[in-house]
Steps between C-alpha positions, in 0.01 A plus 500: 500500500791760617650421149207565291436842664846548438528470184144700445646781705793518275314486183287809594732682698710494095154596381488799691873614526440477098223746472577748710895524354527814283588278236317546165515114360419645150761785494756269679475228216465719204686760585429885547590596138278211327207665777527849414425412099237259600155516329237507840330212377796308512599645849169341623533147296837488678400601838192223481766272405677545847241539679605883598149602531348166615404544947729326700316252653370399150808460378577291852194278522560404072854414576443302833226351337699354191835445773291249737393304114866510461542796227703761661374722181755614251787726549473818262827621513668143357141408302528148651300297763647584823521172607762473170710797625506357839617182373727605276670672768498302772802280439705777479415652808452175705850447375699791588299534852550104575911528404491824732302341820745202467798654465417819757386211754804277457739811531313672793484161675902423498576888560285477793694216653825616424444855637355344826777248516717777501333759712669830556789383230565671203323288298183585706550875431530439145190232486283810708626759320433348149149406586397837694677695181234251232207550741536877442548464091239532282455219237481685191851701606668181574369345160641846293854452696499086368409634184800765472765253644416163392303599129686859403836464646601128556241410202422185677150441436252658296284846580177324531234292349462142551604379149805665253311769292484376123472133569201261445351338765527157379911581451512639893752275720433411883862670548363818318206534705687455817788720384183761464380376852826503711556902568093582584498241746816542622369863544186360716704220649762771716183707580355168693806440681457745809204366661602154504871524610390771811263257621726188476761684628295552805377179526851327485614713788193385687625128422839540554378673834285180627560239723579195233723662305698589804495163604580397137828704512593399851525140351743638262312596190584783352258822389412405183476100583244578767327711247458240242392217771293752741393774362493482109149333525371795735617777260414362212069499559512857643677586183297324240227633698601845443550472173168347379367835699753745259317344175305825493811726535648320205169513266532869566876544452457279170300781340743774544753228358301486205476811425881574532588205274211568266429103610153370343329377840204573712630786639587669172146423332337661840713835428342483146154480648495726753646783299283411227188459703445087416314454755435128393833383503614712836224352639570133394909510599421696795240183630783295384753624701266542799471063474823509452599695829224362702642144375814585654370622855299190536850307434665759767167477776531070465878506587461808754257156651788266444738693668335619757210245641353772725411676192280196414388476779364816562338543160294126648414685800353802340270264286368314782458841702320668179 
């Protein structure tokens, strides 16, 4: 039930935020010139066409309408089902944001243990001071700086897209389309990293701090042999746990990425629609990515229950009390 109203809150919460922009969806797709020298009754045939001058809850209740019979409606600005764009688009951005959440996780997660392994060393000052530095850097910034060192000056990898410009689909590689990958998710893989590493950093003091690894080292283990026997397993659920909760913060991060890179994804197509008033397609990706986020804290709320049982149990206990 919570999802359904969810997902119809975000649909006409788009709906609104649409119509009362100051965005002209018939000026913003033909362009200001091409307006000006406009015949009236073409004006009027174009702003029936997109629904300018249809009421917004008309236009709401004829799209959710067709959406819960499975048509999201048709996207105006790429004159194509939305459901098409959508898919069309998806692999991209499920790639680039699944390369990022691994790689950010798997980073964060061994910087973490390494800072708190070495607390108050110099590599702890560096591991702190390169995540509180990220935390504070905007995405897009970061992605222009990748793109001056590692495309202009090093000439590394390529300035954006997902394929090489010129080639056929049919002749594109799985090396080219990765080469086109690395750099954006690279871009939205060192963004992830600060969250992650603070809190394992925190948490592996807290282990190295209790009882059994104490006991562990008295035996004669050393600091990172108690860690792998003791306390790997304990950092590793809070972590993952974490993580499945930052899905959201990388679905937004991945649209500034696109941008940037000029990378055909989600994020890119919902630029396209909001500044050219598509309300159809915002409206589909931004349900989309409201499953997909809600998806993700469902993950995070089930392992909060794993990893702490009093969690559980106190969700039980406020059922039987309601």
């Amino acid at each position: 039930m919570k999802f359904v109203l969810l997902m119809f809150a975000v649909s006409l919460v788009t709906f609104v935020l649409v119509s009362v922009s100051p965005i002209d969806p018939v000026q913003a797709n033909v362009g200001q010139a091409a307006l000006v020298n406009m015949s009236e009754a073409k004006r009027a045939q174009l702003a029936e066409y997109w629904g300018a001058n249809t009421p917004l809850f008309e236009r709401y209740a004829n799209w959710l309408y067709s959406a819960v019979q499975g048509d999201l409606g048709t996207s105006l600005r790429y004159n194509a089902p939305v459901a098409d764009v959508i898919a069309n688009r998806a692999l991209n951005s499920l790639a680039l944001m699944v390369t990022a959440w691994v790689v950010s996780g798997v980073l964060g997660f061994a910087l973490g243990i390494l800072a708190g392994a070495n607390r108050g060393r110099l590599i702890d000052r560096i591991v702190k001071g390169y995540c509180f530095l990220l935390a504070s850097v905007p995405t897009f910034w970061l992605g222009l700086v990748f793109l001056i060192v590692f495309s202009v000056w090093l000439g590394w990898f390529p300035f954006g897209f997902s394929v090489p410009i010129g080639v056929a689909a049919a002749d594109v590689t799985l090396a080219d389309a990765l080469h086109h990958l690395a750099l954006p998710a690279l871009t939205l893989s060192v963004v992830g990293v600060a969250n992650i590493a603070l809190h394992t950093r925190e948490k592996t003091v807290d282990v190295l701090e209790s009882d059994y690894v104490r006991f562990a080292r008295a035996r004669g283990l050393s600091t990172w042999g108690a860690l792998r026997h003791h306390g790997l397993r304990n950092l590793m659920m809070p972590a993952l746990t974490l993580q499945f909760a930052s899905i959201s913060e990388i679905f937004g991060g991945s649209v500034l990425v696109e941008q940037v890179f000029s990378y055909p994804g989600l994020g890119q197509a919902a630029v396209t629609a909001g500044l050219g008033g598509d309300v159809a397609l915002l409206a589909g990706i931004a349900v989309l990515s409201a499953a997909f986020v809600f998806g993700g804290n469902l993950i995070a709320n089930m392992l909060y229950g794993v990893v702490d049982p009093r969690i559980r149990r106190g969700e039980q206990a406020g059922e039987l009390h309601a």
